[in-house]
N, C-alpha and C positions, 0 to 999 in steps of 0.2 A: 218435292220438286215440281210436284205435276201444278201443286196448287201455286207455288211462285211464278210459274210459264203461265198460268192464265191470269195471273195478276197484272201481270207484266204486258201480256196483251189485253186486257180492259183499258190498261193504262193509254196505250198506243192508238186504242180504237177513239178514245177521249181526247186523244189528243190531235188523230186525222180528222175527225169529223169537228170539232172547235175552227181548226186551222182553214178546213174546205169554205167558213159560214163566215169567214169575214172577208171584208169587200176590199176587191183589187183597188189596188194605189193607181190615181187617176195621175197622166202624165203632165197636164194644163193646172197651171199654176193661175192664182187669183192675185191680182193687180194688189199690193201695199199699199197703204196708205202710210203715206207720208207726212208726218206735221211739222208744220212751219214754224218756226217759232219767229216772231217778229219784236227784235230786238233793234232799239234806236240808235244811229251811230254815236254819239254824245255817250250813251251808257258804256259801251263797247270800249268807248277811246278812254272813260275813265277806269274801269276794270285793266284794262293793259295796260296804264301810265299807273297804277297804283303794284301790280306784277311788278314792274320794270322795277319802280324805286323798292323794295320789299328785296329784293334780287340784288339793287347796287348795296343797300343795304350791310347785307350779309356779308354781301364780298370786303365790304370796305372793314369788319367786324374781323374778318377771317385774315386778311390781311395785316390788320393792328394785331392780334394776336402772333401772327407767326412773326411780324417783326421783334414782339418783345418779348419772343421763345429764341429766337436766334442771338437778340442782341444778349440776351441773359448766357446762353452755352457760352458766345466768345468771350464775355469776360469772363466766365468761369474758366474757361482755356486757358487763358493768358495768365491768370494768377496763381494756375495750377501749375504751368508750366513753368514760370516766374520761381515758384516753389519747388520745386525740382530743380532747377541749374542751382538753386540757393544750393540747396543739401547737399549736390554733388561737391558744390565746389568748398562744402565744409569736408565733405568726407573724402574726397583725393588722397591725402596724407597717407591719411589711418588706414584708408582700401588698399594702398599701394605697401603698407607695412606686412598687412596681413596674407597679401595676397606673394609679395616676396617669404614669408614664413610659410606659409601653406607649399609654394611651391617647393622649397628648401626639404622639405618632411615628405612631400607625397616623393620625392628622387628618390633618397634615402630609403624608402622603404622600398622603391622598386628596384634597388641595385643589395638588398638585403636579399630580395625573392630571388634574383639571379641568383646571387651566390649558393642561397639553398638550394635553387634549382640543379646548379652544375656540381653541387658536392654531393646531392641526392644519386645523380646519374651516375656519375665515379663512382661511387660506392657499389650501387647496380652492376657496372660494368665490370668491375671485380670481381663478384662473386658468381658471376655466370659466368657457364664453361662458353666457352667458343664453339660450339658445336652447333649441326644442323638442327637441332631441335625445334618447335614453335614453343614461343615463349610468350609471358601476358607483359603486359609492359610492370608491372615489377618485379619482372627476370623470372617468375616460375613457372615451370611448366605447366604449357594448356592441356588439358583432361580432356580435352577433348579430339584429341590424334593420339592413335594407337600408339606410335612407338613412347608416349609420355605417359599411356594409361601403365600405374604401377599394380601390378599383384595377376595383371593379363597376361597369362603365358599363350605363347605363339600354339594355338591347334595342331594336331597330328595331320598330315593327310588324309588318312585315311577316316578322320573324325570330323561330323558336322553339330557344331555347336552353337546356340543362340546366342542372342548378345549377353545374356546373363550369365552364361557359362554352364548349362546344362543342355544333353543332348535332344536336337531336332528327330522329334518322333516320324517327320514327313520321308526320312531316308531311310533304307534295309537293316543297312548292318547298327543303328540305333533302336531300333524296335527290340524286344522281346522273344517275341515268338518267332522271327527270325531266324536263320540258321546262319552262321557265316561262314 
């Protein structure tokens, strides 16, 4: 430890005395030198007329291009679409055959599930008593409320029992060593 604290301060002594021995930033700034460059106007005006066309150029380039990207989607649209009313108007008929058959079958099957439904519940409601009991919905009793739990016989008074049916060691007359 002792030897890392003097390391530490060699370090610091090295690095005050470096820092003390370089010369303060002077706040007067030296004049730039500027250079000219001495360019003819004749050079100047052809450099920016050669820009220009290089620039119309492009555009004119970019322009032909997006027109023969547009004109190509709308005829592809048109003959697509063109293509499309064709097929519907071949397949009307047959859609309309299919779709009156489909309907006819998807009733049918739902006026089958009523009926099971409402002969399932008759059935149900027959064979459950009318009583207050709680019931599951396929009429048997929930296990889970006492007066439905079978083989639970109702505790004495005088007797404290757990939920599993043996007696709670926490009260007197269940202990042992007790006297009653």
């Amino acid at each position: 430890m002792k030897r890392v604290f003097g390391l530490m301060m060699a370090i610091l002594f090295v690095a005050a005395t470096s820092f003390a021995q370089t010369p303060a930033t002077t706040t007067t700034q030296k004049p730039v030198r500027q250079e000219v460059k001495k360019v003819d106007d004749a050079t100047r005006q052809a450099n920016i007329a050669r820009r220009d066309s290089i620039a119309a150029a492009r555009k004119a380039a970019v322009a032909k291009e997006s027109a023969v990207k547009t004109e190509a989607k709308s005829e592809a649209k048109k003959t697509a679409a063109a293509e499309r009313t064709a097929v519907k108007a071949e397949a009307k008929p047959e859609a309309k055959k299919v779709d009156d058959a489909t309907k006819k079958a998807q009733a049918e099957k739902r006026a089958a599930r009523k009926a099971a439904a409402s002969e399932k519940k008759a059935a149900v409601a027959a064979t459950t008593p009318s009583t207050d009991q709680h019931l599951r919905k396929d009429g048997a009793p929930d296990k889970r409320y006492k007066e439905n739990k079978s083989g639970a016989a109702a505790p004495k008074p005088d007797e404290h029992l757990k939920k599993d049916g043996t007696p709670d060691k926490r009260f007197k007359e269940n202990r042992k060593d007790s006297i009653k």
